[in-house]
N, C-alpha and C positions, 0 to 999 in steps of 0.2 A: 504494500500500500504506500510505503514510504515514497519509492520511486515514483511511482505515481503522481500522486499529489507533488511531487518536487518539481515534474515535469511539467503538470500544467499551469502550477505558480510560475516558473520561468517561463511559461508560452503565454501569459498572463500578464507579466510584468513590463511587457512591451507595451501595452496602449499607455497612451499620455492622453488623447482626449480625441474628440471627432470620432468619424470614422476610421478602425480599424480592420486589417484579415486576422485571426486567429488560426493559426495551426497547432492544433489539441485534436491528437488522437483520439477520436470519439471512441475506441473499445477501450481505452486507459480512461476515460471519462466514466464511463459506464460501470467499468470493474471498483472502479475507486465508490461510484455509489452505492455498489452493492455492498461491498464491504462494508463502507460508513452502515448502513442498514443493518445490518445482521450484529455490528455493535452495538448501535443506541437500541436493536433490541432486546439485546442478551445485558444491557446496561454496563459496556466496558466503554471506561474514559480514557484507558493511555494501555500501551503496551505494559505486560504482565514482569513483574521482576523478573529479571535473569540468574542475580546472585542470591536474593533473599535478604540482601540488606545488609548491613553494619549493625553493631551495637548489643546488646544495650550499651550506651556510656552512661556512666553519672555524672550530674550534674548537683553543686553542693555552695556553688557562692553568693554570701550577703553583697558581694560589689555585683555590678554589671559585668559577662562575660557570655561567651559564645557556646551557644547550644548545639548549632548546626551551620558549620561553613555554606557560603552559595555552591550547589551543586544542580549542574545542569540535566546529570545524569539520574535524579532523586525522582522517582515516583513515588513516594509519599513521607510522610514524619510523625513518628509519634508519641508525646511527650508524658508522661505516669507522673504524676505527684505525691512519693508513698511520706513524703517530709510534714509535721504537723505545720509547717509554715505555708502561709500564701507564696504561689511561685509566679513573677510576673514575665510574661512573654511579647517580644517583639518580633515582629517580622518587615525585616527590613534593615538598614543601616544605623538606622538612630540607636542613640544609646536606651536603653529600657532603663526605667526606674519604676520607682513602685506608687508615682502617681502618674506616669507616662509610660503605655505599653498599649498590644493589642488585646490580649487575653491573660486573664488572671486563674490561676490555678490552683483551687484550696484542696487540701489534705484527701486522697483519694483521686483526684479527680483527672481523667484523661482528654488530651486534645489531640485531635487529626487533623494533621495542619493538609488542607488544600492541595489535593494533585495537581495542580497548577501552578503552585507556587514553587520556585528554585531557587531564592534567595536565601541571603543572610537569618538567622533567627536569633535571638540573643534572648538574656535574662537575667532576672534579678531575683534572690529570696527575700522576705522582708526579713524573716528571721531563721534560724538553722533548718534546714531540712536538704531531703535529697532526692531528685528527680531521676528516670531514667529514660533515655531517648533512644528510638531507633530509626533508622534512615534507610528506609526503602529502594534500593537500587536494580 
């Protein structure tokens, strides 16, 4: 499917505006919808891991520090809070603190970060505890 779609985005990326020709292989058109089809019906968003992932790591700092490096290759993230401390999480570059973050994570509690997301994640404890993350590749 990959080639596919790569092929008709580059056959694609030629129009600038007005009238254009397109040359897109209509049976590469074709297979690429079927495919796309047969995924949103079986409800798969990304190709399935290959390795089964990284981790767990732990995660244990009252400062701001990194959860999860950007990784392009990341099909999904996800983070356990077994620490009695609130755990706050960033996604993104900014620094996380514990009145600035995206999601906050109290004692138990799990988050699945976004398969679409391949960025930076970071975080903060407020107070001791200890997270474990695994990264989906």
């Amino acid at each position: 499917m990959g080639r596919q779609l790569n092929q008709i985005l580059s056959d694609l990326s030629n129009i600038t505006s007005g009238t254009s020709v397109i040359n897109v292989n209509l049976t590469d058109i074709e297979a690429l919808l079927t495919t796309l089809q047969a995924d949103v019906a079986n409800g798969v968003l990304t190709a399935p891991s290959t390795s089964g992932g990284t981790g767990p790591s732990t995660f244990t700092s009252t400062s701001y520090g990194t959860l999860s490096t950007a990784n392009s290759g990341r099909f999904g993230l996800e983070i356990y809070n077994e620490g009695p401390g609130n755990l706050h999480v960033t996604l993104g570059t900014s620094t996380t603190t514990t009145t600035f973050y995206t999601v906050r994570l109290s004692s138990g509690d799990l988050f699945e970060m976004p398969v679409t997301y391949t960025g930076l994640v970071g975080g903060i404890f407020a107070t001791a505890g200890t997270a474990y993350v695994t990264s989906l590749t």
